[in-house]
N, CA, C and O atoms as a GROMACS GRO file, in nm:
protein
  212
    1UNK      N    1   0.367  -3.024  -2.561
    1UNK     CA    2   0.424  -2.892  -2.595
    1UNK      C    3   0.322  -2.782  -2.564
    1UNK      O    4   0.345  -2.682  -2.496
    2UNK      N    5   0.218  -2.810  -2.618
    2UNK     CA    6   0.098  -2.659  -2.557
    2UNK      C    7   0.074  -2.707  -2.397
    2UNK      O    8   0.020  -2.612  -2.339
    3UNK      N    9   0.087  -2.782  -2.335
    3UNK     CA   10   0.047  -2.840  -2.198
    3UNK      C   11   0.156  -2.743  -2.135
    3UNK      O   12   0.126  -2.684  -2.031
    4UNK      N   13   0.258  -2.726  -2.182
    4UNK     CA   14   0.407  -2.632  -2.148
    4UNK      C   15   0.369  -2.545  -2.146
    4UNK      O   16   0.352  -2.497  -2.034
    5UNK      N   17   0.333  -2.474  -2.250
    5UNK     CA   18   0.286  -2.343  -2.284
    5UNK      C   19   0.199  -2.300  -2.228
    5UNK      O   20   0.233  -2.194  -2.174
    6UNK      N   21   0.091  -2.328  -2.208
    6UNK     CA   22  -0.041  -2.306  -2.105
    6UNK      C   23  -0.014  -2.310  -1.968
    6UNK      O   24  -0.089  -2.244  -1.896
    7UNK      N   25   0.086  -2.379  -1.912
    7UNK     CA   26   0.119  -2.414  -1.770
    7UNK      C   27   0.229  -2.274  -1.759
    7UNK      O   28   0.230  -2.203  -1.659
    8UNK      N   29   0.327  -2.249  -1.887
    8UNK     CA   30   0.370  -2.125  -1.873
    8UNK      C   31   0.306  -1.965  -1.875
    8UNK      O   32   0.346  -1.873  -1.803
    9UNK      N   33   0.207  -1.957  -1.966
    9UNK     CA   34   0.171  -1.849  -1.949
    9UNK      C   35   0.084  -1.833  -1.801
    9UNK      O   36   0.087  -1.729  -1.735
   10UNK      N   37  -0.003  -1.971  -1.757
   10UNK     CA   38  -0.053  -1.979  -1.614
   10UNK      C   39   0.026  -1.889  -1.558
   10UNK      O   40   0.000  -1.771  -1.532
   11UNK      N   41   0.128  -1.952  -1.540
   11UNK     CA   42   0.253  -1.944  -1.412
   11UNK      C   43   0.260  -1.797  -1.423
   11UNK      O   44   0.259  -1.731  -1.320
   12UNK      N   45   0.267  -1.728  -1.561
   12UNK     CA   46   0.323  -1.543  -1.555
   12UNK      C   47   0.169  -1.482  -1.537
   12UNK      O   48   0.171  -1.362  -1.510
   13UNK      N   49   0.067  -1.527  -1.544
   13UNK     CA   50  -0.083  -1.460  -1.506
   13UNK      C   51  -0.095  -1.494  -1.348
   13UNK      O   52  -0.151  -1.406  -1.282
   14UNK      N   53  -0.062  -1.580  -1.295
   14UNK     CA   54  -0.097  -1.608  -1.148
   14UNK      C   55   0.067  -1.512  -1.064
   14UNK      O   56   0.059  -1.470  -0.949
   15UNK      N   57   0.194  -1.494  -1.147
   15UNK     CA   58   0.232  -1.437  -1.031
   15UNK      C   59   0.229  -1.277  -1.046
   15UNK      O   60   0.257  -1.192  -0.961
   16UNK      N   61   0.187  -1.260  -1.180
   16UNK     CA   62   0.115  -1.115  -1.184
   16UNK      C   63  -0.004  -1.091  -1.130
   16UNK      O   64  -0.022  -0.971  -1.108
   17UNK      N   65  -0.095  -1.162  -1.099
   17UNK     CA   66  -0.179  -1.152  -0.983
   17UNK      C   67  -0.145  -1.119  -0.839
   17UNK      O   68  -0.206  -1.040  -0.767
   18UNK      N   69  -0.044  -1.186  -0.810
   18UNK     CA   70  -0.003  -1.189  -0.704
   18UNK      C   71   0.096  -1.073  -0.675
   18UNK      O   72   0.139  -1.059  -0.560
   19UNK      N   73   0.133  -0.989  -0.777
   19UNK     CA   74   0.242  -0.926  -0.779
   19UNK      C   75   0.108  -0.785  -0.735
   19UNK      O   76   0.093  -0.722  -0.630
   20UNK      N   77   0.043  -0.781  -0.849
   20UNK     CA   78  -0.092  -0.686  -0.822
   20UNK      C   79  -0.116  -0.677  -0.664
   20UNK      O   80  -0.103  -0.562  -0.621
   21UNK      N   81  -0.141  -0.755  -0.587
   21UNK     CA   82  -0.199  -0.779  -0.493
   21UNK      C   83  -0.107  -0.725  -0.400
   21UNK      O   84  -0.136  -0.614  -0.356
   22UNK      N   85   0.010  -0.786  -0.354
   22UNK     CA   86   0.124  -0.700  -0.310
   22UNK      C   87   0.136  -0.536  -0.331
   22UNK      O   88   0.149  -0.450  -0.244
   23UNK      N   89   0.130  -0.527  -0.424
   23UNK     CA   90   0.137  -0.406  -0.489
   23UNK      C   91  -0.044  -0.314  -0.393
   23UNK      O   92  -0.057  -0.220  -0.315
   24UNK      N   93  -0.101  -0.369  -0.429
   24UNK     CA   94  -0.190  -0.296  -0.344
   24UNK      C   95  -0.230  -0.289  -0.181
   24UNK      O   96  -0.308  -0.210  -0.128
   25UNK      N   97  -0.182  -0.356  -0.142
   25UNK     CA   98  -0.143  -0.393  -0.002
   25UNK      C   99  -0.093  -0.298   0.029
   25UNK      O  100  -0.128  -0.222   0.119
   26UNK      N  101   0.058  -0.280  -0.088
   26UNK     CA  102   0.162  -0.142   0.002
   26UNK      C  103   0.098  -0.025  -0.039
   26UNK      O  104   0.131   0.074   0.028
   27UNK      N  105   0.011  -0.004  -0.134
   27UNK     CA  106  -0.042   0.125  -0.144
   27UNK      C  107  -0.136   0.164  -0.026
   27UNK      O  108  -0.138   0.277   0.022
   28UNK      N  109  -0.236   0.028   0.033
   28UNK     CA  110  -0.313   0.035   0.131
   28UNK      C  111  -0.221   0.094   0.246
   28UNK      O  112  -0.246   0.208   0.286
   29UNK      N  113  -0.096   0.009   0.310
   29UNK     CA  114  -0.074   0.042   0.415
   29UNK      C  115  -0.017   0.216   0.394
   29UNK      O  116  -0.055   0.314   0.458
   30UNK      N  117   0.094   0.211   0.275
   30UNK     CA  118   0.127   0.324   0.271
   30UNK      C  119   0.048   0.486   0.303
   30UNK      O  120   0.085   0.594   0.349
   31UNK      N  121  -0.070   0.430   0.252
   31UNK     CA  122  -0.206   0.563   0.262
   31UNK      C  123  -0.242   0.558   0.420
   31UNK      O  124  -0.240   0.667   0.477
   32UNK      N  125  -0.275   0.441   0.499
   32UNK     CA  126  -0.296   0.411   0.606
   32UNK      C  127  -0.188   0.504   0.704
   32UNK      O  128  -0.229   0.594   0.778
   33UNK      N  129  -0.028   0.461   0.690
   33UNK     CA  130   0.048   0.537   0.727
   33UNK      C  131   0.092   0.690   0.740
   33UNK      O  132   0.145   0.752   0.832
   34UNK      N  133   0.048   0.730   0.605
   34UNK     CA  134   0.052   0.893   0.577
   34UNK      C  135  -0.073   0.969   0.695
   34UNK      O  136  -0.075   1.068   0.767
   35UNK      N  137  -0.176   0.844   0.657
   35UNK     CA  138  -0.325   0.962   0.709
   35UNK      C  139  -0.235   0.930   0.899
   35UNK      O  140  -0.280   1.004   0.987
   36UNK      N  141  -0.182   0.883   0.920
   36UNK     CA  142  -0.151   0.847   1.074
   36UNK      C  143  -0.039   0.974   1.145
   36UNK      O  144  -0.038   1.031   1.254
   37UNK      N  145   0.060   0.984   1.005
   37UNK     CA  146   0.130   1.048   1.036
   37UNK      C  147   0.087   1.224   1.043
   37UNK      O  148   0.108   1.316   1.122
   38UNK      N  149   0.016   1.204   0.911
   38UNK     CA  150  -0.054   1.383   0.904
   38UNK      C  151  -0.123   1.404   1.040
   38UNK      O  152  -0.102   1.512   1.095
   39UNK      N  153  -0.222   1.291   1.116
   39UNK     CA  154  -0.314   1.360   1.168
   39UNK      C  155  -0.215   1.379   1.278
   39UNK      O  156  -0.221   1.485   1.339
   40UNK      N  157  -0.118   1.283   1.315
   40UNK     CA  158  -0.007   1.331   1.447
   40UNK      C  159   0.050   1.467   1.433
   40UNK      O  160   0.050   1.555   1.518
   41UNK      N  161   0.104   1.472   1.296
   41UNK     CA  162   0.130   1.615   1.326
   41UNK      C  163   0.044   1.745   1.334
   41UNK      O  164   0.084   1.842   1.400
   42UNK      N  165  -0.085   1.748   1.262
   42UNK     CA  166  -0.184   1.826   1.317
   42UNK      C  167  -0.192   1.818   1.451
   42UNK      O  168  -0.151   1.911   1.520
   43UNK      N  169  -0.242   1.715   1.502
   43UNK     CA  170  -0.205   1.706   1.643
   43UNK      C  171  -0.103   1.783   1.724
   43UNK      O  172  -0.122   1.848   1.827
   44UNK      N  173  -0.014   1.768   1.670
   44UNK     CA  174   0.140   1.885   1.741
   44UNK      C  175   0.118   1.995   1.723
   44UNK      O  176   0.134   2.084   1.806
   45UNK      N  177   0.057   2.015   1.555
   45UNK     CA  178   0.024   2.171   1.559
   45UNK      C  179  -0.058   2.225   1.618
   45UNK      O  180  -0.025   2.338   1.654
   46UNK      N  181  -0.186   2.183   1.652
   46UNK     CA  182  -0.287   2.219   1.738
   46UNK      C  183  -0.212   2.215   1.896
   46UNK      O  184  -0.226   2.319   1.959
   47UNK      N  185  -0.166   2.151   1.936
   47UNK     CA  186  -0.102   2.131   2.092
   47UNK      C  187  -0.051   2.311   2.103
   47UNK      O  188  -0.087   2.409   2.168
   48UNK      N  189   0.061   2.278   1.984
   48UNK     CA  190   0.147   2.415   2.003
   48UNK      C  191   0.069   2.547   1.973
   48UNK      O  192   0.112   2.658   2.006
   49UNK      N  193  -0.040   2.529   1.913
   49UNK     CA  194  -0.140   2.650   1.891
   49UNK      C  195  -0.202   2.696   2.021
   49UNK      O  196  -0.230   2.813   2.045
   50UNK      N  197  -0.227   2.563   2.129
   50UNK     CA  198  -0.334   2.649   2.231
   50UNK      C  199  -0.229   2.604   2.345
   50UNK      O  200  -0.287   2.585   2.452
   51UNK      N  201  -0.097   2.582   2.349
   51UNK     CA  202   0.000   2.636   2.447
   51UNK      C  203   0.054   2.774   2.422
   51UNK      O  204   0.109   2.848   2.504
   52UNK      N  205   0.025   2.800   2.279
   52UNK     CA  206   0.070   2.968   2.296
   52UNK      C  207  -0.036   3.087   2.344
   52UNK      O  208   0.001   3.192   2.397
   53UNK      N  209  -0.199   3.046   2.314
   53UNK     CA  210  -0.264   3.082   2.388
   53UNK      C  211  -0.279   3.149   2.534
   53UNK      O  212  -0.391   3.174   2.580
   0.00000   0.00000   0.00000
């Protein structure tokens, strides 16, 4: 009966680990993605700044 119990609470600490981990992954790529997208569009804005030049 505690062999249950211990193997259960395991089981909800290891896939909350894992859930963590996921979870920071998409924050990684998500930030990764933003800084990609901002600097493209700076990029456009600068283009269109020294074509009006």
């Amino acid at each position: 009966m505690i062999f249950i119990i211990l193997l259960f609470i395991n089981n909800i600490i290891y896939s909350n680990i894992i859930l963590l981990i996921i979870h920071v992954i998409n924050i990684i790529i998500y930030n990764i993605i933003r800084v990609i997208v901002l600097s493209n569009i700076l990029d456009i804005i600068n283009n269109f700044a020294t074509l009006e030049r």
